[in-house]
Steps between C-alpha positions, in 0.01 A plus 500: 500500500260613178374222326345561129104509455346370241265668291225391352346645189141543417309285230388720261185457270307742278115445536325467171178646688662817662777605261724489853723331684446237727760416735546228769755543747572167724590534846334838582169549661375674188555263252300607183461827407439724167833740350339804721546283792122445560507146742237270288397160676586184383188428316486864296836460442447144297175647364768776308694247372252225326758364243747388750227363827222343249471167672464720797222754390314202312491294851354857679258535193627842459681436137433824294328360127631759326850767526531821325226373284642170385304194608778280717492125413679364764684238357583715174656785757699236680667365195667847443567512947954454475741554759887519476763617692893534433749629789865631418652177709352261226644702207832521688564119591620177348345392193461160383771359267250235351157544372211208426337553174150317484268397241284758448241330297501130681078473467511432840340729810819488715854576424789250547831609616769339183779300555750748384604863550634793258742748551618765215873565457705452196162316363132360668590184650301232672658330781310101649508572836532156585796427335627875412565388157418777242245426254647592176228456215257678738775813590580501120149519393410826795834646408448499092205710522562705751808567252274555195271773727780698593589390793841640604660292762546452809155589687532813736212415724236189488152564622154285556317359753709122536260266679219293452259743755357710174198438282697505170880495401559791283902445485764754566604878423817492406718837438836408302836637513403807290216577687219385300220327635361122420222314559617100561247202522485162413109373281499116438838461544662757242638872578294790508720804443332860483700852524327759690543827335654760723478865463802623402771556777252374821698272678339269762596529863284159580234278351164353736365258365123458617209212463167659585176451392400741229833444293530785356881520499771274606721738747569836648807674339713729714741690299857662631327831454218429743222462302264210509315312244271191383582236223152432385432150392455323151595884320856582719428872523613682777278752715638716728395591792422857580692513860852606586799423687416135491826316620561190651854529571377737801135479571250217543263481212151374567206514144181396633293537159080420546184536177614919553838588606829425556668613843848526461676502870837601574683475882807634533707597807290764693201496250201340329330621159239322272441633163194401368398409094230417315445207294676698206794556708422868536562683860192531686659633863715455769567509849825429711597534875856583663601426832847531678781280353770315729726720534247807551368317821651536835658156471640597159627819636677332757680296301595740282633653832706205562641349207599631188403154304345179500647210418249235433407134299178526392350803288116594449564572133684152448439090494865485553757439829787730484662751661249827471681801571278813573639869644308767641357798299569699834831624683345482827745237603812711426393653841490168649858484375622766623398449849660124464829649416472726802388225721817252391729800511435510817526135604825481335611812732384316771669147433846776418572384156655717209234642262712394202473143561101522488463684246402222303261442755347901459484416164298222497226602749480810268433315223286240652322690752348260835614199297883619505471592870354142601772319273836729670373442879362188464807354307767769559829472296755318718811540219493860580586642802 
């Protein structure tokens, strides 16, 4: 029997003291190393990487003052230190039907979850969700100017951070039935209603919203064309980011921005790569790693070998349980087939029945390889003799 082993890919960082890679591999007896493969201890690997181990390197005393000639002030550096990550099963799964809107400008230092949730169909409506009565005057109010900003309903897509466990509300990003992008709040009670301006024909493949501490912008943009970019705060310009092939539907997408760079990370089936950009979004460098996929390995081989699909419930790329249907790029198994047939033309010689009353049997073994053998022997057909 060949079980599946997991890999695990490295955690990438660029060093804003070397200009290189640092990369930490758990699991292996060589765990940090540089991107010629040069095994680094523990303590010169942190020492490469102030922005991210600071509490560290200030408890050792060995804190660099100054980087590439800038003068660090710790707590300034760690206001611009963000981490996000996005994987293709949270773009592909359920979404919420129901959205809480809170006050965004309450004058108090925690948020409080409302007593009513919106949805956008026909119009913005507010639904008590004690009594799941609609609140009209409040739904008319939303709706109206939504209306008067061009809102063209119903809402494609609803996106925001919806719980209390942020330092600020900063509402919802909204794209609209034609594809246009809005910007959704609620100050003191009243609607705040902003379009985003959209260059023209970029359509958005998914919107992440973000709360970190510099805010600078309010989310990462993915569009369908694989390109990423910022919404900047307070102006709503968009900045891309110089890096390609940035998909979620497929990869895992990890931004790990510090007072210097951005590393963008992508993982995708039999591969790592990290693309890394300055604090003007511009590509500095990059580095990526392959290893053998599934079905490259022995295990994979083997199966390949064996069965001709794989019928399963649960997919890597998906939130959802369904039936997941997925064949395999090689023909290997046609020789298993082939073989099969053989082996039950054979048996049925042996147990001396006619070949035309199997034939259905033939057929399905060559169409369903091991799983087609297993079914006919295992439950033979006892209405044809």
């Amino acid at each position: 029997m060949a079980f599946e082993k997991p890999v695990r890919p490295p955690f990438i960082q660029y060093s804003c003291i070397d200009h290189d890679f640092m990369i930490f591999r758990s699991g292996e007896e060589s765990k940090w190393s540089n991107s010629e493969g040069k095994v680094l201890s523990r303590d010169v690997y942190e020492k490469k990487l102030p922005l991210m181990y600071t509490q560290q390197l200030v408890m050792n005393g060995s804190m660099p003052d100054s980087v590439n000639g800038l003068k660090i002030n710790i707590q300034h550096a760690s206001t611009f230190r963000s981490s996000f990550r996005v994987k293709p099963e949270e773009i592909h799964a359920p979404k919420p039907k129901l959205f809480p809107l809170f006050e965004s400008q309450s004058g108090r230092a925690n948020l409080n979850m409302p007593d009513d949730f919106f949805r956008i169909t026909w119009r913005m409506e507010f639904i008590d969700a004690k009594t799941n009565k609609i609140h009209e005057e409040k739904s008319r109010m939303f709706s109206a100017v939504l209306y008067k900003r061009g809102f063209q309903f119903p809402a494609k897509s609803i996106n925001g951070i919806p719980t209390t466990r942020k330092s600020c509300d900063e509402g919802y990003f909204v794209i609209d039935s034609a594809d246009q992008l809005f910007h959704i709040k609620m100050q003191k009670g009243l609607p705040f209603v902003r379009q985003v301006e959209l260059p023209e024909g970029m359509k958005l493949k998914t919107i992440q919203s973000v709360d970190f501490s510099d805010k600078l912008y309010y989310a990462y943009l993915f569009t369908e064309n694989n390109q990423l970019f910022v919404l900047t705060q307070y102006d709503y310009l968009l900045e891309r980011f110089d890096a390609d092939n940035i998909n979620p539907d497929k990869y895992e997408v990890r931004i790990y921005g510090d007072y210097f760079n951005f590393n963008v990370t992508t993982i995708g089936d039999g591969f790592i790569r990290t693309q890394v950009l300055n604090r003007d979004y511009k590509k500095v460098d990059e580095y990526s790693e392959t290893w053998q996929t599934k079905t490259e390995r022995t295990e994979g081989q083997i199966a390949q070998l064996l069965f001709p699909a794989q019928l399963k419930m649960t997919d890597s790329n998906s939130g959802y349980i369904n039936f997941f249907v997925s064949t395999n790029k090689s023909f290997s198994w046609l020789i298993i087939c082939f073989l099969l047939i053989i082996t039950q033309f054979l048996i049925i010689r042996k147990r001396k029945k006619k070949i035309k009353t199997q034939l259905i049997d033939l057929l399905l073994i060559g169409i369903c390889g091991i799983f087609g053998f297993i079914a006919v022997n295992v439950f033979p057909n006892k209405f044809i003799d």
